[in-house]
N, C-alpha and C positions, 0 to 999 in steps of 0.2 A: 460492471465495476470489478475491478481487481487489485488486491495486495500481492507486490512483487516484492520480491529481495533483490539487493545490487550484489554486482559480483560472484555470479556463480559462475563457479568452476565446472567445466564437464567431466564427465566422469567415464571410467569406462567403464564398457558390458559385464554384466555381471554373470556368473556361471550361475546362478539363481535358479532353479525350477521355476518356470512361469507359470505354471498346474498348482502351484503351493496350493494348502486349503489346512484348516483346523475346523476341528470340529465334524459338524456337518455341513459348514461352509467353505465355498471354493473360490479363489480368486481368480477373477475370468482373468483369460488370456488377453492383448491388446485389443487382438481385430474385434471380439466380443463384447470388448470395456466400450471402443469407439463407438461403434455400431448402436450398444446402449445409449451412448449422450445424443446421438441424433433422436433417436428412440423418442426420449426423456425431451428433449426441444422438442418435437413435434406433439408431445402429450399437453407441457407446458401451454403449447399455440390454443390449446383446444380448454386446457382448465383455467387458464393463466395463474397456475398455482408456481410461484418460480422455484429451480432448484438451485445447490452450489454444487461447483464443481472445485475439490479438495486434490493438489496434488503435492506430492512429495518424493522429493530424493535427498542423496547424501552431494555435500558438500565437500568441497577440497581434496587434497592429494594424498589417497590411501589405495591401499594394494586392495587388487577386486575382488578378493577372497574377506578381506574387512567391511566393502561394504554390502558383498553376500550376506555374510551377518546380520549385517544395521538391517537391512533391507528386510530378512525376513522374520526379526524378531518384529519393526515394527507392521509387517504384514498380518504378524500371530497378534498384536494388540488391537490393530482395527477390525481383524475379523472376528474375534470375540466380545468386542465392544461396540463394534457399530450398532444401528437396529437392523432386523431384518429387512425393511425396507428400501434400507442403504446399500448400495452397490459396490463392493470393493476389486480392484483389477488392477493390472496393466496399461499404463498410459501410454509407455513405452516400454514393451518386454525387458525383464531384468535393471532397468535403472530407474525409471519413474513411474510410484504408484498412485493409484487415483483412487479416488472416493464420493460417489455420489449421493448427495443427501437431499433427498424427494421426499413431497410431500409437505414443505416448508409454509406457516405460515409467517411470511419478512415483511414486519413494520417498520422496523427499522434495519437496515443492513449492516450496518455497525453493529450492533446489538447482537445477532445472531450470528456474524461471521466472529466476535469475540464469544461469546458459550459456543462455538464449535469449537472454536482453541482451546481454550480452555480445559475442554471434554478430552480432545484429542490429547493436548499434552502428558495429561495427571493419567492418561492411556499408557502413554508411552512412556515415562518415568518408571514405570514397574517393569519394563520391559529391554530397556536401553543401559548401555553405564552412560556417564555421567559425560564421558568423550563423546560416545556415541550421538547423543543427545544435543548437544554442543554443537554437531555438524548438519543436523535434521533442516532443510530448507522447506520450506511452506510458502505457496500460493494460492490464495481463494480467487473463482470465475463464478460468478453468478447469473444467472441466464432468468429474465432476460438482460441482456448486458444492454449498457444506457446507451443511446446514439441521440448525441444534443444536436438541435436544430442550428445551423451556421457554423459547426463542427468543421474547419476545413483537414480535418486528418482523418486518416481510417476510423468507422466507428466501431465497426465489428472486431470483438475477440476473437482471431482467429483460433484458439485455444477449444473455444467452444463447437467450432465446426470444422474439427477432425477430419470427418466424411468430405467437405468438401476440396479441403486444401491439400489433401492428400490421393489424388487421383491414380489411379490403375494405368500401366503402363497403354491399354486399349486406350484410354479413352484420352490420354496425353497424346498419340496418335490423330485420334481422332480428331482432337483439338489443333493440331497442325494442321489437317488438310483443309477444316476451318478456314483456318487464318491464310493458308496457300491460296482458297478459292475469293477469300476477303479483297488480298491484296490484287490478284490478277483481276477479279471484275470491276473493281475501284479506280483501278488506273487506268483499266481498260475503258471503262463506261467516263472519267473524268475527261482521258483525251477527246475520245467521240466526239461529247457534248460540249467541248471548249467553245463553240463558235456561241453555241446557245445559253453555257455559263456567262459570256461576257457581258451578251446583248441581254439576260436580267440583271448583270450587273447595274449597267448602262440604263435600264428603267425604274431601277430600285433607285440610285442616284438621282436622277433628273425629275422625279416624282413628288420625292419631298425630302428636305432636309435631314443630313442625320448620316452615318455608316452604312457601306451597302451590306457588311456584316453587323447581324445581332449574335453577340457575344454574353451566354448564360452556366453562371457553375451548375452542373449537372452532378447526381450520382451516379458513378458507374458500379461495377461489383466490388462484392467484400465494402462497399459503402467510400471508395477509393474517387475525391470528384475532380473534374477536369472541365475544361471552355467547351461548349458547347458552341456550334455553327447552327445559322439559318440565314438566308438571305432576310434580313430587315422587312418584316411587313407590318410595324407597327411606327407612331410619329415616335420622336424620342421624348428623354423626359417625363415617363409616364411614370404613374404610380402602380405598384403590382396589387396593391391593399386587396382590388377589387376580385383577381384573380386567385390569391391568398385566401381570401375568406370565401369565395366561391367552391374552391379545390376541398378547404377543412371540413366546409359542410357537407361536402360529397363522401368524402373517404367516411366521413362518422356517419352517411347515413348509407353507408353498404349496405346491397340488399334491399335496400326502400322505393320506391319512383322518385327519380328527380327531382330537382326546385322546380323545374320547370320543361314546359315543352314545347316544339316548332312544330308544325302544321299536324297536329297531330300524332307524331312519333315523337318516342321518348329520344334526348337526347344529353347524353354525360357528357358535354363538354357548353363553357362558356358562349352563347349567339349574339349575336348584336352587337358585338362590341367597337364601341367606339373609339378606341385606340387604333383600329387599324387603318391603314390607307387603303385608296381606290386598288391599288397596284398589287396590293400586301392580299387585300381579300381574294383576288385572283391566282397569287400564289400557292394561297392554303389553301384553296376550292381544288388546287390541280396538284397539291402537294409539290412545290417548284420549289417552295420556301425550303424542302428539306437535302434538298442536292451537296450544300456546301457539309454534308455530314459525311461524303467520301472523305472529305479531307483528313475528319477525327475516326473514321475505320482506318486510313491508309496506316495512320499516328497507333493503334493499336487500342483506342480510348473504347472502340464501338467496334460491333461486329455488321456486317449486313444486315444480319437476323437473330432478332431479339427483343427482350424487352425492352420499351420506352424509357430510357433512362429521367428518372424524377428528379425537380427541384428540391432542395433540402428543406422548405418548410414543406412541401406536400410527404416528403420524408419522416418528416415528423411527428404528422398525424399517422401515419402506418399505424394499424393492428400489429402486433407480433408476426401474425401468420404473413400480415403482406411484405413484411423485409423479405423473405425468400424469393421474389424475384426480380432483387439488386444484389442476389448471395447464389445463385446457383450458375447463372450463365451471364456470360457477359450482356450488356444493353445491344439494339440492334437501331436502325432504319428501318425496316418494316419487320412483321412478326405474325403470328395465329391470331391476333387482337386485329390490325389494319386491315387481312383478307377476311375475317369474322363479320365486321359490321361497324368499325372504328366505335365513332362515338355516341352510335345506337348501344353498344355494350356497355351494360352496367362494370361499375368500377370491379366489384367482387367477384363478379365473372371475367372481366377483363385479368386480376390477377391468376383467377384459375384458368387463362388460356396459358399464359405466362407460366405455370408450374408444369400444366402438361406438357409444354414445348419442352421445359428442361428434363423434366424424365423422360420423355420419349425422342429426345433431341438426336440425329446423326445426320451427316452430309445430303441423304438425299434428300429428309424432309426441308431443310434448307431449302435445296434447288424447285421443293415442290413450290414453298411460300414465294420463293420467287418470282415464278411462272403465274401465280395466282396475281402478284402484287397490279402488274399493268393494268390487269382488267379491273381491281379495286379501286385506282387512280383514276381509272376513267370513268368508271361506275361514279365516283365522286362522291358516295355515301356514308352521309357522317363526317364527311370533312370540312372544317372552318376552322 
């Protein structure tokens, strides 16, 4: 949730000391303030105690020596009136400053985001003239921010994930040669296998009624969703109910044993089901169904490798902690989950291959999961 103003004006840089401090307290500098809010999300994941995030600059058309001023009187009132606990900084050196208020207990969000204003304002009224004051633009981010189920827009504030949308020049590199290796083996592997794309076409059709494409909204990153590909291995006109409620009770019961199990071995994914076709079952045993998702790499929606991009009601049972692996890397075709154990891997575990792959992500461990995936497809474990 977040309160915006319309119409702000940009401003320019301020000659400001970003090291400001009063007191005994100091206002961190950006990299330090951002660094903190990921900090601060990932504590939030663990206590689910939520925080806000408070930012502020000056409005409209003033010479940057006036709003050096504004800027650092209202720096000198948050830092002698915040609590110690609260965080004040650079959001963006010299023009927008932040304030994080941890430790929050929010029953209501209305309620607490108004006594923060409140507090704030009657702050900065002793501090401002009256002009001054007059031009103060205010934004509240509250983390965790809400993402509604069937949401077709971005859910994520990207406000609140600094760290991720703001990447180092390395790893904007990096992310290129990604997307270079995405595109050449995509189209390289698509022509190849045209003879054999056509002829599952040609048996997904003649098999049973229905599209030889099944067509599904997916999440992709930053919560951003797009059509999902799969060659059709189910009849049409099905109901998802069964799926739906199968998925909720899995995600809520992270960490548990299964509903249920196949020959013995535990298994996270729906068996037996009867929506599929004769055709459809052999697809997903050999993973065939999943080819037509070169089309949504070539498109930029999906990476080779990555997480499993989620439906938006399995989206919506998410923990906190599990949005992060629809928020740090893009979704993939296969991943550290597929050559792990598919859907012998408990859901919890599965997102914890999903976080390590993003922190410890570069081109070559790619080309490893690659090299791994054949043998996992053939191995066939865990797959329906």
């Amino acid at each position: 949730m977040s309160h915006s103003r319309q119409d702000v004006l940009p401003v320019k840089p301020s000659p400001l000391d970003s090291s400001f401090s009063a007191g005994d307290r100091i206002a961190l500098e950006e990299k330090v303030f951002k660094r903190m809010i990921a900090v601060e999300r990932k504590r939030t994941e663990r206590s689910q105690a939520p925080f806000v995030l408070m930012l502020m600059e000056m409005n409209g058309h003033h010479e940057s020596r006036w709003i050096g001023e504004a800027l650092k009187s209202i720096l000198n009132a948050l830092l002698a009136s915040c609590r110690d606990t609260d965080l004040v900084g650079w959001y963006k050196d010299g023009q927008i400053i932040g304030v994080l208020f941890t430790g929050l207990e929010i029953k209501s969000r209305s309620s607490i985001l108004t006594a923060i204003l409140n507090r704030v304002s009657a702050a900065l009224q002793d501090e401002l003239t009256f002009e001054q004051f007059s031009q103060v633009g205010i934004t509240f981010h509250v983390f965790p921010d809400e993402w509604e189920d069937g949401d077709t827009e971005q859910p994520s504030n990207s406000i609140l994930y600094p760290d991720l949308t703001n990447q180092s020049k390395r790893r904007n590199f990096l992310l290129s040669v990604k997307r270079a290796i995405d595109l050449t083996l995509s189209i390289g592997v698509l022509v190849f296998i045209s003879p054999l794309f056509l002829f599952i076409a040609a048996a997904v059709r003649l098999s049973s009624k229905g599209p030889i494409f099944f067509r599904q909204e997916r999440v992709g990153q930053f919560g951003k969703t797009f059509t999902f590909l799969k060659f059709r291995s189910m009849y049409v006109n099905n109901d998802n109910a069964v799926h739906r409620e199968y998925v909720t009770k899995l995600i809520a019961q992270a960490g548990k044993e299964p509903a249920h199990a196949s020959g013995g071995s535990a298994v996270y994914k729906l068996t037996n089901d009867r929506r599929i076709t004769r055709i459809g079952g052999f697809l997903r045993k050999t993973s065939l169904d999943e080819l037509p998702q070169l089309i949504n790499v070539i498109k930029g929606e999906m990476s080779l490798v990555g997480p499993r991009p989620p439906i938006p009601y399995e989206l919506a049972a998410y923990q906190t902690w599990h949005r992060r692996r629809v928020l740090e890397v893009k979704p993939g075709i296969t991943g550290l989950w597929q050559v792990t154990g598919r859907s012998t891997v408990r859901f919890d575990e599965m997102v914890r291959l999903d976080l390590r792959y993003a922190t410890a992500w570069t081109p070559m461990l790619d080309i490893k999961i690659l090299l791994l995936t054949p043998m996992a497809v053939i191995k066939g474990a865990g797959a329906y």
